[in-house]
N, C-alpha and C positions, 0 to 999 in steps of 0.2 A: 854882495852881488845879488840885485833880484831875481826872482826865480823866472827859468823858460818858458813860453809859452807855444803848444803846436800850431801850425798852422791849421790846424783845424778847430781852436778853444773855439770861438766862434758858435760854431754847428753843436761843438755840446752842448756848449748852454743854451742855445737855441733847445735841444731835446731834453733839457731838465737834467742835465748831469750832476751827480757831488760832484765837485771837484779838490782834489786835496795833493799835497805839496809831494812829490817825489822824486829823486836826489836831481833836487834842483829845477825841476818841472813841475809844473800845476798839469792834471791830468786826471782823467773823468776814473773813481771810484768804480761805481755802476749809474746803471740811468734808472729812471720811476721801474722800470720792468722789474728791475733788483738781481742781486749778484746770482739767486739761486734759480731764474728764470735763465738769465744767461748761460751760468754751468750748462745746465740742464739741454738748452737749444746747441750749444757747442756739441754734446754727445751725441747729439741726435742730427741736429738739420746745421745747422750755417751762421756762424758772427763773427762780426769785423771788429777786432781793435786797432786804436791807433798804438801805434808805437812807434812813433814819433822822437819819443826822448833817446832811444836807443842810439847809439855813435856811429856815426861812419867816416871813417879813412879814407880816402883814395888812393890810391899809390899806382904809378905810369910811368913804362919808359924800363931801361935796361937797369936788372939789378931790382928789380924790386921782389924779383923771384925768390931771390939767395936773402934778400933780407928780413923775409917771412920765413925762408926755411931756420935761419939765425937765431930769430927771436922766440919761437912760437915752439910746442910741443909736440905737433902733429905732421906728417909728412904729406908737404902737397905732391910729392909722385907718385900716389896712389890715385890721385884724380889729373884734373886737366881742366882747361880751360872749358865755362860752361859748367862748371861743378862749385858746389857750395861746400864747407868743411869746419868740423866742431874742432874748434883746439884751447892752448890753455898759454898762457902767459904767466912764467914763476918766475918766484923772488931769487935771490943767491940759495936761499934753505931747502926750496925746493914747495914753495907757499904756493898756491894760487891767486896770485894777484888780479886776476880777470881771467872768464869763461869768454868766447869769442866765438862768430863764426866767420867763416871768408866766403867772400861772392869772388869768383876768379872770371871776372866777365869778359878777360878777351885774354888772347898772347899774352901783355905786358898790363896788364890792367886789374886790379882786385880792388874792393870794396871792404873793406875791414870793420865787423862790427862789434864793436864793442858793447860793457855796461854803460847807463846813459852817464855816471857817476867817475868809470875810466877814460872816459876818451882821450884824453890829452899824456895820460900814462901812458896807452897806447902808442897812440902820435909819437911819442918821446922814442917807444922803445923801436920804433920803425919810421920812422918819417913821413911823410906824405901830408894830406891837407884832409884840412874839417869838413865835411861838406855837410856836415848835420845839418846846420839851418839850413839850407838852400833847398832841402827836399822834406817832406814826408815820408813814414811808413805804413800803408795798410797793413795787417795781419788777416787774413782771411779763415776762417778754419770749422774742421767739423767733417763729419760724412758726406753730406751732401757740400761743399764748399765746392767744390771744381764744377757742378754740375749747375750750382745757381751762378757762380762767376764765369760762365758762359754764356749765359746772356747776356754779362755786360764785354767782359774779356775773355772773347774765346781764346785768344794765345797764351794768354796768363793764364787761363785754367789747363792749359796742355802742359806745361811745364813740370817735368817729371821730379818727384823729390829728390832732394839734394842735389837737383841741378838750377842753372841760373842762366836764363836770356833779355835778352832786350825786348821791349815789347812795344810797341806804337799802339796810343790811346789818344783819337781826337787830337790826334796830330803831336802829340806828346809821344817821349821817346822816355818808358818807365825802365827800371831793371827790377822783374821778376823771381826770386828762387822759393824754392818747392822748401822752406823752411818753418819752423812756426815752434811754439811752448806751451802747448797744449797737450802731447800727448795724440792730440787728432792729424789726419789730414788736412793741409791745407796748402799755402801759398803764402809770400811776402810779396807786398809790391810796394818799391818805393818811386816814388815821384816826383816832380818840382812842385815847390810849395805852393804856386798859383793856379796849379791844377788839380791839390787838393781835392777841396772843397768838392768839385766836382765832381771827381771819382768818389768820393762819400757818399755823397748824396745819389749817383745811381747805384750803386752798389746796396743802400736801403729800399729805394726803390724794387729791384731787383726780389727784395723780400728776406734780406741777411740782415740782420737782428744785431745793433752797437752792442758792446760790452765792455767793459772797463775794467780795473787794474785787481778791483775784487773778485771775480773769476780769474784774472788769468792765474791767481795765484792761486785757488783753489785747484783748477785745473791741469796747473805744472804739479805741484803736491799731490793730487791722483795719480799721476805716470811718472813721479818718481824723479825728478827733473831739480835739479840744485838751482838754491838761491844764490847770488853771491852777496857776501856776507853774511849766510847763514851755513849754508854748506859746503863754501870756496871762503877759503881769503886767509887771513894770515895763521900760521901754524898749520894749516890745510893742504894736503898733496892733491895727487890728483889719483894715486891709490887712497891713501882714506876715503876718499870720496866716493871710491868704487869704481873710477874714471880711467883705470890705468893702460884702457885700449888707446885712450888721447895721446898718448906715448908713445913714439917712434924708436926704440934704441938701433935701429939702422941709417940715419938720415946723418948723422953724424952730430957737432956738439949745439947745445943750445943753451940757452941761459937756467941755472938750475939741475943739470942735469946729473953733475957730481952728488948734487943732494940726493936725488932721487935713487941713484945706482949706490949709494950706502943703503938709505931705506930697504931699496930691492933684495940685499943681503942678507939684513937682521930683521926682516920683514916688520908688518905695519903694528903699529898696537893697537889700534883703534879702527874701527871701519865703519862706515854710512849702512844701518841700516833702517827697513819700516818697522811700524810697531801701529797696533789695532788695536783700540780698546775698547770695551763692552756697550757701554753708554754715549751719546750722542754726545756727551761732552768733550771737545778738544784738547789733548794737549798744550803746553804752551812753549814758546821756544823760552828756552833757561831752565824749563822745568828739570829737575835731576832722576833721572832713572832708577829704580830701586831693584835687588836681590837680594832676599835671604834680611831684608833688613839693612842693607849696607848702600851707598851708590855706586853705581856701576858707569855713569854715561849721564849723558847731557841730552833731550831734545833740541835738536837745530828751529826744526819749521812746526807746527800742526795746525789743524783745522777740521774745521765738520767737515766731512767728506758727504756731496750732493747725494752720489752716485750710488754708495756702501748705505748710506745712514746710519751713520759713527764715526768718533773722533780718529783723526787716523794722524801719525805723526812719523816726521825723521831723526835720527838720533845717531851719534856716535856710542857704539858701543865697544867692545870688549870681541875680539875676532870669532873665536872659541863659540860663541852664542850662536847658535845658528835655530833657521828659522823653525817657529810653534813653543821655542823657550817662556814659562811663563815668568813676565816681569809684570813690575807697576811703577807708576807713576807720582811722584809726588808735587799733586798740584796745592802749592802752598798749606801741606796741611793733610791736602786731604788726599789717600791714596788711592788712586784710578788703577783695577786690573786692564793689562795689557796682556800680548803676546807678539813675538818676534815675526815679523815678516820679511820676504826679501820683496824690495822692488820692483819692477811700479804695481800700486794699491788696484789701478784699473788699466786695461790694456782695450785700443783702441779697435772699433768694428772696421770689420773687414767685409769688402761688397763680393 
């Protein structure tokens, strides 16, 4: 199968983007600015990623309520229509098969978004329709992001976090929610694909800075944010992962759930946590965690951290470990001091 293309590849490479292959999408790295100019502008002022390859479901009409409450691990009665919501999708074992959020944009209407890599797992385990190609996603995000998305989209920058409206742009009808993977403030806005283009291009005008798939990674791993397939996915709960608020045991059953309520009993062996290491040098994911000489745990993710300047990483460790434990790292060899941190590495400004 050849790989996806956003509606907006175009415009990147118009701005000089790497572009490189992800699950199943070609999608701009960083542009000439570089990943560490983007970080940087995301903490402080304003950039737009596409995120485009990200899945979306629709699902309409009677019953689609009950069959999100069915599959999924979170309880949509705690919200309401208008409201966005983090949930999880597990296997029979109690795995995380995909991290998810719901856009619940009317009565009988949600937006399902999945990994760009699960969609159709999704699809499967609830029904509904693809509408991935047919739209775009901008990510808008940072401190200032609501306030320069105001010149282009004053209703889109009103949109309070974790809620979700409709938004009219240039006669286009977007759906808006107060979402993002950043760690920062921001917005999600997705659109039809031929209206794109456009909303990118005011939106840099505007004076919000492109950024690409290299920050956002560095950026989720600042605030502490799972990858899936690095910190979700198989043999992964959603307690290991430190997640286990995504967990409703009021809403009644769902798929996975017997697994979980054994886990819950004889509690977790393993748990997500951060680790800082001295030197600018990154962890790597597979690296093995060390104590005393022995391994203890696995890094999942690491990377230079912009912000800290120092390697900063996630790991499954050992529960007992709590944080300022000191460990090291053995990257191929050579051992990196660390010490145990809880989550997230940097916490977002507040105006």
């Amino acid at each position: 199968m050849s790989e996806r293309r956003s509606p907006l590849d175009a415009a990147h490479r118009a701005l000089g983007a790497k572009m490189v292959p992800f699950s199943g999408w070609v999608m701009p790295l960083s542009y000439p600015t570089g990943t560490l100019a983007e970080h940087r502008t995301c903490r402080t002022g304003a950039v737009v990623f596409d995120v485009s390859h990200l899945g979306t479901v629709r699902l309409q009409g009677a019953g689609t309520y009950d069959a999100i409450q069915a599959a999924f691990t979170n309880d949509l009665g705690k919200v309401g229509p208008g409201r966005a919501q983090y949930t999880h999708l597990l296997d029979d074992d109690g795995s995380v098969l995909d991290d998810i959020i719901v856009w619940w944009v009317g009565p009988d209407e949600f937006h399902v978004m999945p990994n760009a890599a699960n969609t159709e797992r999704v699809r499967a385990a609830i029904g509904g329709d693809d509408i991935t190609g047919a739209r775009a996603v901008l990510a808008v995000q940072g401190p200032e992001s609501r306030r320069w998305l105001a010149d282009v989209m004053p209703d889109a920058a009103a949109v309070g976090r974790f809620h979700v409206a409709p938004v009219t742009w240039q006669g286009m009808t977007c759906i808006v929610a107060g979402t993002g993977y950043t760690g920062e403030d921001g917005v999600e806005i997705a659109i039809g694909a031929a209206g794109a283009p456009d909303l990118w291009e005011a939106l840099l005008d505007a004076g919000i800075l492109p950024a690409g798939l290299g920050a956002r990674d560095t950026l989720r791993l600042e605030a502490g944010l799972p990858l899936h397939g690095h910190e979700l996915g198989p043999g992964i709960t959603p307690a290991q992962a430190g997640l286990d608020w995504v967990v409703s045991w009021t809403k009644g059953d769902f798929r996975g759930r017997a697994a979980l309520e054994a886990e819950r009993t004889r509690g977790v062996e393993r748990i997500l946590r951060g680790l800082e290491v001295e030197g600018r040098q990154p962890p790597r994911a597979g690296y093995p965690v060390m104590l005393d000489g022995a391994p203890i745990g696995e890094v999942t993710s690491g990377n230079f951290s912009p912000t800290l300047g120092r390697g900063i990483a996630l790991a499954f460790l050992p529960p007992p470990l709590k944080a300022g434990a000191p460990v090291s790292v053995d990257a191929r060899g050579q051992r990196m001091a660390a010490q145990v941190v809880y989550p997230p590495f940097v916490t977002r400004r507040r105006g």
